[in-house]
Backbone as JSON, one array per atom type, in Angstrom:
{
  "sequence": "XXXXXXXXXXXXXXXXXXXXXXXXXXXXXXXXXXXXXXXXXXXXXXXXXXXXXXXXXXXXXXXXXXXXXXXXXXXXXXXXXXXXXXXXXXXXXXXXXXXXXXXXXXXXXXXXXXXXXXXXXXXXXXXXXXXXXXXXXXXXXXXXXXXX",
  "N": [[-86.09, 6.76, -60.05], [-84.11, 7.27, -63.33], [-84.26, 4.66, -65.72], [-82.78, 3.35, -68.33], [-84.49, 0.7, -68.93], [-86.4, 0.22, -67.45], [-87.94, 2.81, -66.65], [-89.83, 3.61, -68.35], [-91.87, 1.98, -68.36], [-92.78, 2.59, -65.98], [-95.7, 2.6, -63.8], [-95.72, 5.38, -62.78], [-94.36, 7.04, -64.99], [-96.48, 7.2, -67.24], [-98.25, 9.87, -66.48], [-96.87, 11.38, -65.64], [-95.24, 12.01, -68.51], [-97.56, 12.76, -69.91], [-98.69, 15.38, -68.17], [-96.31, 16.79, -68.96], [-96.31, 16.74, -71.87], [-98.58, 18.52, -72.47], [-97.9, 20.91, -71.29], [-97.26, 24.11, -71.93], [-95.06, 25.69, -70.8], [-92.14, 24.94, -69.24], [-90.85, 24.96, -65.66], [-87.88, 24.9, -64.44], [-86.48, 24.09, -61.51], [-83.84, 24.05, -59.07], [-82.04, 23.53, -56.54], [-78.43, 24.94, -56.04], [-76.19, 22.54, -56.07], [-72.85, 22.17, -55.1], [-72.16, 23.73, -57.54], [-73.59, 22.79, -59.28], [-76.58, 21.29, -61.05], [-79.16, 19.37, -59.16], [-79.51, 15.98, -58.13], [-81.96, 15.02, -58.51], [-83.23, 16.81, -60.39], [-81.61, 16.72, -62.57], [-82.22, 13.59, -63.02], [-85.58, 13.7, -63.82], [-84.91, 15.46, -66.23], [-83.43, 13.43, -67.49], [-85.61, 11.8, -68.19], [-87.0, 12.62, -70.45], [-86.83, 14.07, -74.17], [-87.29, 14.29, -76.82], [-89.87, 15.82, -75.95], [-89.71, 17.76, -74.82], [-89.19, 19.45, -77.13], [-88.96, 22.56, -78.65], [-90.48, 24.15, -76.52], [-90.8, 26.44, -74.02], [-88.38, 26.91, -71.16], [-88.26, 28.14, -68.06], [-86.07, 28.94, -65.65], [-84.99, 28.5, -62.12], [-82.82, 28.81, -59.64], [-81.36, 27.96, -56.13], [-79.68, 29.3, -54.24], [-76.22, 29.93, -52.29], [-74.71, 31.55, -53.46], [-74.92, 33.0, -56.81], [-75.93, 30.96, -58.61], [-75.05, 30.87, -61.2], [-73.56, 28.82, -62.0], [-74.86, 26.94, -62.33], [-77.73, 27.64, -63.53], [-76.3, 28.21, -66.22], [-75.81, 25.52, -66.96], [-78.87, 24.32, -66.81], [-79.32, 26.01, -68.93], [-77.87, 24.94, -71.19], [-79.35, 22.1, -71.17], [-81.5, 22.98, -72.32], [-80.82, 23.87, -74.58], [-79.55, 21.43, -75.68], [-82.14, 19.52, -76.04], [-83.27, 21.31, -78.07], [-85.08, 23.19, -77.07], [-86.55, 26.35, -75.69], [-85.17, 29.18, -73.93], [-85.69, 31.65, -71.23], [-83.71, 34.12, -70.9], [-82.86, 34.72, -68.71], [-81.63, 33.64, -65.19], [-83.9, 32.99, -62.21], [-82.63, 33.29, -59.59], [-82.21, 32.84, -55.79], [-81.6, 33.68, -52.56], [-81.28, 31.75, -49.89], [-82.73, 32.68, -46.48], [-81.97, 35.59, -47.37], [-84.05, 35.78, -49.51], [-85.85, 34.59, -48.82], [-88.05, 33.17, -46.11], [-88.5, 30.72, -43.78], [-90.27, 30.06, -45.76], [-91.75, 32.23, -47.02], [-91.67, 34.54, -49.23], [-89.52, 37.04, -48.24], [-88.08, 39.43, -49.2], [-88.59, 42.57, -51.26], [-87.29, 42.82, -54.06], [-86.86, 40.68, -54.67], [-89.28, 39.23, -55.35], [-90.43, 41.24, -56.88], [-88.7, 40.28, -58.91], [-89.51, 37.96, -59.04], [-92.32, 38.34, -60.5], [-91.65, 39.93, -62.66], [-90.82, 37.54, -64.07], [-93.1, 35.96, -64.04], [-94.65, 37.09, -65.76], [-93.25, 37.64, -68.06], [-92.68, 34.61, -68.44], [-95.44, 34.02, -69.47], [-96.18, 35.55, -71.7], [-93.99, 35.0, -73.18], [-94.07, 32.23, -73.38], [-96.48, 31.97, -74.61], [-96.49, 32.79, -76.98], [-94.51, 31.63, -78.55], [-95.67, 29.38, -78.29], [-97.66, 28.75, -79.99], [-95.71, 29.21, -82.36], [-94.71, 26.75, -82.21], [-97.72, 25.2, -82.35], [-98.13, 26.34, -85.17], [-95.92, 25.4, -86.68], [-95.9, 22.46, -86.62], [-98.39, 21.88, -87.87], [-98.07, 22.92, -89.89], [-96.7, 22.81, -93.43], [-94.68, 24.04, -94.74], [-91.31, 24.72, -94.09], [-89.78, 25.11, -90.66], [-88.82, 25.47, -87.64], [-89.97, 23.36, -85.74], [-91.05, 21.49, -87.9], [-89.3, 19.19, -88.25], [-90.15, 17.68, -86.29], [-93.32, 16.68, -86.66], [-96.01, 14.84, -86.88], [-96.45, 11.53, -88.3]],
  "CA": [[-84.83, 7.0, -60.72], [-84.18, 6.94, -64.58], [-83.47, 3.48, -65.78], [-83.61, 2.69, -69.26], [-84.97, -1.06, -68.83], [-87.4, -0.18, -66.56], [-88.7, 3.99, -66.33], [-90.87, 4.12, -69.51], [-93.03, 1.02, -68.58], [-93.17, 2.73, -64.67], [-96.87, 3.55, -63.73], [-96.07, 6.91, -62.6], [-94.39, 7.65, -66.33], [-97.08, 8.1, -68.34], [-99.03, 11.01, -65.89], [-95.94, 12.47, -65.84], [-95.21, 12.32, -69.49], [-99.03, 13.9, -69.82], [-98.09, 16.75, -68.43], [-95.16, 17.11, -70.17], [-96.56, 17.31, -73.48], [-99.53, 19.59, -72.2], [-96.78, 21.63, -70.71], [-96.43, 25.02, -72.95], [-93.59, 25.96, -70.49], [-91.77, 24.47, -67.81], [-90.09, 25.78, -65.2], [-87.11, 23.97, -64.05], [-86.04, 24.5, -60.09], [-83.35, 23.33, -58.31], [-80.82, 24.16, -55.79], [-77.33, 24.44, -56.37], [-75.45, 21.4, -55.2], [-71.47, 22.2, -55.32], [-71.99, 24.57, -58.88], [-74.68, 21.52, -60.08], [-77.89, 20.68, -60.15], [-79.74, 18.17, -58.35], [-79.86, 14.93, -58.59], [-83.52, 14.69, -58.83], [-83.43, 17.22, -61.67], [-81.11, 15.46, -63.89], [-83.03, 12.55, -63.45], [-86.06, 14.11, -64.15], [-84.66, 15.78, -67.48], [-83.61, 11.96, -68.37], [-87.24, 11.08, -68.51], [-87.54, 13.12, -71.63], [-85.99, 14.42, -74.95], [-88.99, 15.81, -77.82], [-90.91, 16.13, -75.18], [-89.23, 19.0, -74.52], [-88.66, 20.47, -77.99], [-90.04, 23.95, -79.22], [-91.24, 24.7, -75.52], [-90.1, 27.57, -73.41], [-88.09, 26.57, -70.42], [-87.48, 29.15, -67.18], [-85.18, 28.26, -64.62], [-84.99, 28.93, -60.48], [-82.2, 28.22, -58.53], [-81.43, 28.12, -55.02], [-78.06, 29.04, -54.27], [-75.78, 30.93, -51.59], [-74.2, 32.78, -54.19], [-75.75, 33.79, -57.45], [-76.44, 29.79, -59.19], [-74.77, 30.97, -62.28], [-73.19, 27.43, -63.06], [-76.42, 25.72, -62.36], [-78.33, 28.04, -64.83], [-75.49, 27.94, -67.53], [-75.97, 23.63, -66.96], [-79.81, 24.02, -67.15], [-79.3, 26.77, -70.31], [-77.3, 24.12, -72.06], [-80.17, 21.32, -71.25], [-82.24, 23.19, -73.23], [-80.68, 24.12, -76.4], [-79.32, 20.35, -76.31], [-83.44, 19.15, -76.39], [-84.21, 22.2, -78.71], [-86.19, 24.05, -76.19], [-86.21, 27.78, -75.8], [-85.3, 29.16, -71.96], [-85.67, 32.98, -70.51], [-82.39, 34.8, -71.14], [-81.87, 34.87, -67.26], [-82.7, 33.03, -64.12], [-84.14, 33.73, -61.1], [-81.6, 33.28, -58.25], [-82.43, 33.53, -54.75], [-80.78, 32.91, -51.42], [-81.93, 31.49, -48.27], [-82.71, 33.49, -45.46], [-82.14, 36.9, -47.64], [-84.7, 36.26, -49.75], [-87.11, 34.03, -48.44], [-87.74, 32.52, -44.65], [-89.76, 29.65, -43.3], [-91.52, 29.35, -46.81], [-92.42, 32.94, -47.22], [-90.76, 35.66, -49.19], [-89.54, 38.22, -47.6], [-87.26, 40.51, -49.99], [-89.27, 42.9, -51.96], [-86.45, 42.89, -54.93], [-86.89, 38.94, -55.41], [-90.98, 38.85, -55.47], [-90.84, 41.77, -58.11], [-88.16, 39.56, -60.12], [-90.54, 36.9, -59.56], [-93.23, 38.91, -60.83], [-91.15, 39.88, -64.01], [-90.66, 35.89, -64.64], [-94.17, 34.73, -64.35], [-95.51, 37.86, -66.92], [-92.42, 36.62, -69.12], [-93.06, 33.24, -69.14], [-96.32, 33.92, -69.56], [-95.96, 36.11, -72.55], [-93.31, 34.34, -74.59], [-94.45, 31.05, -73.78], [-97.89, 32.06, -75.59], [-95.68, 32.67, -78.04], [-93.34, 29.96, -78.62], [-96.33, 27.93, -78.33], [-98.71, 29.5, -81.03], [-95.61, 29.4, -83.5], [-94.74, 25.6, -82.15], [-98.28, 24.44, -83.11], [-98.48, 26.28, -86.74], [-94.74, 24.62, -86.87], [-96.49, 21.0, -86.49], [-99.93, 21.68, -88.38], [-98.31, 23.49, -91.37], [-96.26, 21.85, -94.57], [-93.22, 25.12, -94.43], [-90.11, 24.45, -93.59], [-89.92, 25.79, -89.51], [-87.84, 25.14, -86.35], [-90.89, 22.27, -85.6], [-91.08, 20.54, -88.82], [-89.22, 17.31, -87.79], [-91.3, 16.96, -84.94], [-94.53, 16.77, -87.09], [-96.63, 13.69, -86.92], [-95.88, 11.33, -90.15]],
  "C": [[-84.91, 6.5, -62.15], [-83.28, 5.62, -65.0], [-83.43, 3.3, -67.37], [-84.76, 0.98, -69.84], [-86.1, -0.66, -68.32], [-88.7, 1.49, -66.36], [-89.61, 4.38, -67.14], [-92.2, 3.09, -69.1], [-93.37, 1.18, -66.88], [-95.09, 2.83, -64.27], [-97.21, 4.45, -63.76], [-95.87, 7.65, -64.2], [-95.6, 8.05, -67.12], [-97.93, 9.57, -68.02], [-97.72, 11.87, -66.13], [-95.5, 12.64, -67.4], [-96.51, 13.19, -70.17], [-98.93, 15.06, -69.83], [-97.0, 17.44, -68.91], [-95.54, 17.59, -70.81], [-97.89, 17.66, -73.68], [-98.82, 21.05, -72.11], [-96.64, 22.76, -72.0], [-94.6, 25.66, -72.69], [-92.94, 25.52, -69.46], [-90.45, 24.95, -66.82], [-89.45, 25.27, -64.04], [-86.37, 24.82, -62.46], [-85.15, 23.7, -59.24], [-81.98, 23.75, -57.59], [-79.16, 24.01, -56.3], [-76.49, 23.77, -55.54], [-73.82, 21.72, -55.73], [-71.54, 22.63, -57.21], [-72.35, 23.58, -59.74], [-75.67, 21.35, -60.19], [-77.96, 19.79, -59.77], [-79.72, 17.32, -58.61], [-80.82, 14.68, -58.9], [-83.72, 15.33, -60.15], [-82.89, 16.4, -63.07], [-81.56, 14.74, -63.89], [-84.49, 12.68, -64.07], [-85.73, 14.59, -65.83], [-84.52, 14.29, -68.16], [-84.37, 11.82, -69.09], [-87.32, 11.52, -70.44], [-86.96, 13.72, -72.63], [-86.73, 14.93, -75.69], [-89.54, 16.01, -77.1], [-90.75, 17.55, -74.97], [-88.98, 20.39, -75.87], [-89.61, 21.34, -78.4], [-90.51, 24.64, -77.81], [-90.24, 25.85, -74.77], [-89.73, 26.89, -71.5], [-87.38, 28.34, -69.01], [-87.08, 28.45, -65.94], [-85.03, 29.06, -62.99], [-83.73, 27.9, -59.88], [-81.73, 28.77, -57.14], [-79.92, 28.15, -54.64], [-77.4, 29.76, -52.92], [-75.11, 31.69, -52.14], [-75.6, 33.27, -55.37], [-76.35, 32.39, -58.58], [-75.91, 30.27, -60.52], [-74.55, 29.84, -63.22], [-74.16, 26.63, -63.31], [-77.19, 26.45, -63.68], [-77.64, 28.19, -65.8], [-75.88, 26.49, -68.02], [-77.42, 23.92, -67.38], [-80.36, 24.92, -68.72], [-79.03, 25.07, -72.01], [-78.39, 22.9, -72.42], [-81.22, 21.72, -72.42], [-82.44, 23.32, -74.16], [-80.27, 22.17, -76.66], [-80.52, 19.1, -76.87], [-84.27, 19.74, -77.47], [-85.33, 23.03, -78.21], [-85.68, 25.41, -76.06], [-86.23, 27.83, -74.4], [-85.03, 30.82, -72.21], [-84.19, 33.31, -70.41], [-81.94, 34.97, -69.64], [-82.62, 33.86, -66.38], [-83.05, 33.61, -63.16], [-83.68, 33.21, -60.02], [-82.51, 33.46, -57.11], [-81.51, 32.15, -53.79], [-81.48, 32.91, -50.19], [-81.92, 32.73, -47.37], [-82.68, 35.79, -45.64], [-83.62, 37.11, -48.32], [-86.26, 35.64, -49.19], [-86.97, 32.99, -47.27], [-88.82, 31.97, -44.5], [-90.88, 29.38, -44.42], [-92.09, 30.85, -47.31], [-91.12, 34.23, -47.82], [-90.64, 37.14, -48.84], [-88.34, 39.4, -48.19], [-88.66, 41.28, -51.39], [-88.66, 43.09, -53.72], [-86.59, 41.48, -55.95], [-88.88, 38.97, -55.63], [-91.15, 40.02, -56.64], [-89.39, 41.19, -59.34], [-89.0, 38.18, -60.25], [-91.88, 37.13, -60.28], [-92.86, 38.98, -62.66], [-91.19, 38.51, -64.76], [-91.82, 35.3, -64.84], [-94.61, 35.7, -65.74], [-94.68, 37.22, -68.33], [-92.99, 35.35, -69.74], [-94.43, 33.18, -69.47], [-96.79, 34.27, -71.45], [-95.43, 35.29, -73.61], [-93.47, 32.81, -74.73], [-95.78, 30.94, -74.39], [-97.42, 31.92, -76.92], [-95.12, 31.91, -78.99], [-94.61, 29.03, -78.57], [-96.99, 27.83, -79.29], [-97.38, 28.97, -81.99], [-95.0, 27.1, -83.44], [-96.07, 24.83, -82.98], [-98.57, 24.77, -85.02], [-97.09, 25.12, -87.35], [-95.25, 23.09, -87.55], [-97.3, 21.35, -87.23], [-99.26, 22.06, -89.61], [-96.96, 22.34, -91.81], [-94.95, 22.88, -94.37], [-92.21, 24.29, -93.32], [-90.11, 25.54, -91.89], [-89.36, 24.88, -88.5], [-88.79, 23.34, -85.98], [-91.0, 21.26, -86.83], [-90.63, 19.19, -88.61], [-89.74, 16.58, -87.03], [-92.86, 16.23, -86.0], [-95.13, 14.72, -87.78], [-96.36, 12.88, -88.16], [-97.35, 10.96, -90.44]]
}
């Protein structure tokens, strides 16, 4: 759990900060708890603040309706870190779309299909203009980040 006194000097923090800021895109998952996310997620997001900026964020939630409020909440996480996120999420619901671990809707596995080529795509993207951002002297969305 995120403490400030105590979660930066954890053991596990720094592996997990590692991949963080390897991380070109990350792709935030979590069920919807009463039109929320998770507790584990929000604590998770805690952990980190530049870590997150310039990167491309896509979102999964688990919902019995359609997780709208949860991906509006994890939209908002992202512009409030400066991170870029996939103009939609990818919803799914128990038992319609996927059972015992395996999916079984052919509608959700070709929207999951669309999401990985996506994120695949524009997080090449977003990442390519992230590092000229950092390496070059121009004024660019990255510039305050850039090493002193």
């Amino acid at each position: 759990m995120f403490s400030p006194s105590t979660s930066y000097t954890s053991p596990e923090y720094p592996l997990l900060k590692a991949r963080v800021d390897r991380a070109d895109v990350i792709v935030l998952s979590t069920p919807d708890y009463h039109g929320a996310m998770s507790g584990a997620m929000k604590n998770f997001l805690d952990h980190f603040w530049k870590e997150f900026a310039g990167k491309l964020f896509g979102t999964i939630v688990s919902s019995h309706e359609k997780g709208l409020t949860v991906a509006d909440q994890l939209r908002t996480v992202a512009r409030q870190v400066n991170a870029w996120v996939i103009p939609y999420a990818v919803a799914l619901q128990d038992k319609l779309d996927v059972v015992d671990g395996e999916i079984v809707s052919d509608a959700f596995r070709n929207k999951l299909d669309m999401f990985a080529s996506d994120l695949r795509v524009y997080g090449g993207l977003i990442a390519k203009q992230r590092s000229a951002d950092l390496a070059g002297t121009e004024p660019g969305f990255m510039a305050r980040n850039r090493p002193s």
